[in-house]
C-alpha positions in Angstrom: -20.8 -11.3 0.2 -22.6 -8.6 2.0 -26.2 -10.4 4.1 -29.1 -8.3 2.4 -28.7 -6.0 6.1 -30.6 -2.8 5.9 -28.4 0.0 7.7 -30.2 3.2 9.1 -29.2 6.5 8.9 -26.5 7.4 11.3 -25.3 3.7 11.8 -21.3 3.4 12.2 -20.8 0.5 9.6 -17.0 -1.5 9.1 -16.7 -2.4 5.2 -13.7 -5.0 4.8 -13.0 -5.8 0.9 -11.1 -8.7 0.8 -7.7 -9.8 -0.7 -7.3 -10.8 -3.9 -4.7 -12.1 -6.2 -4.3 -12.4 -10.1 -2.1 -12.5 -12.7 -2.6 -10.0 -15.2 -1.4 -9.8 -19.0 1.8 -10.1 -19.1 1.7 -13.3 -16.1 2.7 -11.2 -13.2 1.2 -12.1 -10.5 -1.1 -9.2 -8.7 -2.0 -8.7 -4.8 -4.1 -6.4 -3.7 -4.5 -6.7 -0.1 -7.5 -6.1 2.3 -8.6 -3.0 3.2 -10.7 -2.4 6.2 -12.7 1.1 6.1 -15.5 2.6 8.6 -18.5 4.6 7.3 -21.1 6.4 9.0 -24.4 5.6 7.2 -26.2 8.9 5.7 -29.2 9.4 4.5 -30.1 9.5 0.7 -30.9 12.4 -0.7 -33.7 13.4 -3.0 -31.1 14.3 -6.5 -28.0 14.1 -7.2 -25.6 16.1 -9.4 -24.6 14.4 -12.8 -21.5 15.2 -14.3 -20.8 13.8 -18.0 -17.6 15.2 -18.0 -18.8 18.3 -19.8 -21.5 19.6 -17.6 -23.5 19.1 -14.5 -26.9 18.9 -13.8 -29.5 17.7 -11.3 -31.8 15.6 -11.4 -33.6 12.8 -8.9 -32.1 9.8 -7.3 -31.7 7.5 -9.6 -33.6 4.0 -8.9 -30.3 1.9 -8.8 -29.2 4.1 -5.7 -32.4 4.0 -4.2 -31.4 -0.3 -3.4 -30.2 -1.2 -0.3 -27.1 -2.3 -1.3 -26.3 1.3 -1.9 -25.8 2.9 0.9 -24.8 6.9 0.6 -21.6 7.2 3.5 -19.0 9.2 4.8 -15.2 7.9 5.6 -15.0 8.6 9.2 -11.0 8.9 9.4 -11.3 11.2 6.4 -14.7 12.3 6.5 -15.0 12.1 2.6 -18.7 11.5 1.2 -19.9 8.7 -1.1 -21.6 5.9 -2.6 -20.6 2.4 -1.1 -22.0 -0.6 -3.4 -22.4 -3.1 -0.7 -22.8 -6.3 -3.1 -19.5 -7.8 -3.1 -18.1 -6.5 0.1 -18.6 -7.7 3.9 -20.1 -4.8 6.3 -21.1 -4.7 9.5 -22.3 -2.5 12.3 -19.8 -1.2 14.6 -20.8 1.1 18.0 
């Protein structure tokens, strides 16, 4: 969904993943509805921390987050830090 858009650091971005519907294995049928979120765009760092479940460690960025359909973000109405796979998602830049 998302126009290969490259987004610089600091850019105020509104990611809208849209509705979907499907039945799931038993026939009922599913809704999820759109959800509309804004990001501020940050920049990428240099490692990241790796945790298998059993124990952390650093190491560098790994190449698939180094695309720019990965962009590194943080909620602005919660101010919670992430990854954001832009891919199947529509984003655009806010002010």
């Amino acid at each position: 969904m998302s126009s290969k858009i490259v987004f610089n650091e600091g850019s105020k971005i509104l990611a809208i993943t849209p509705a979907i519907s499907f039945s799931d294995l038993d026939g009922s049928n599913v809704s999820i509805p759109e959800k509309r979120r804004k990001y501020e765009v940050l920049p990428k760092p240099d490692t990241v921390i790796v945790d298998d479940g059993v124990s952390e460690w650093i190491e560098g960025l790994p190449e698939h987050l180094k695309c720019d359909h990965w962009l590194n973000v943080k909620n602005i109405e919660t101010g919670k830090r992430h990854w954001l796979n832009t891919m199947h998602i529509q984003v655009s830049e806010i002010s």
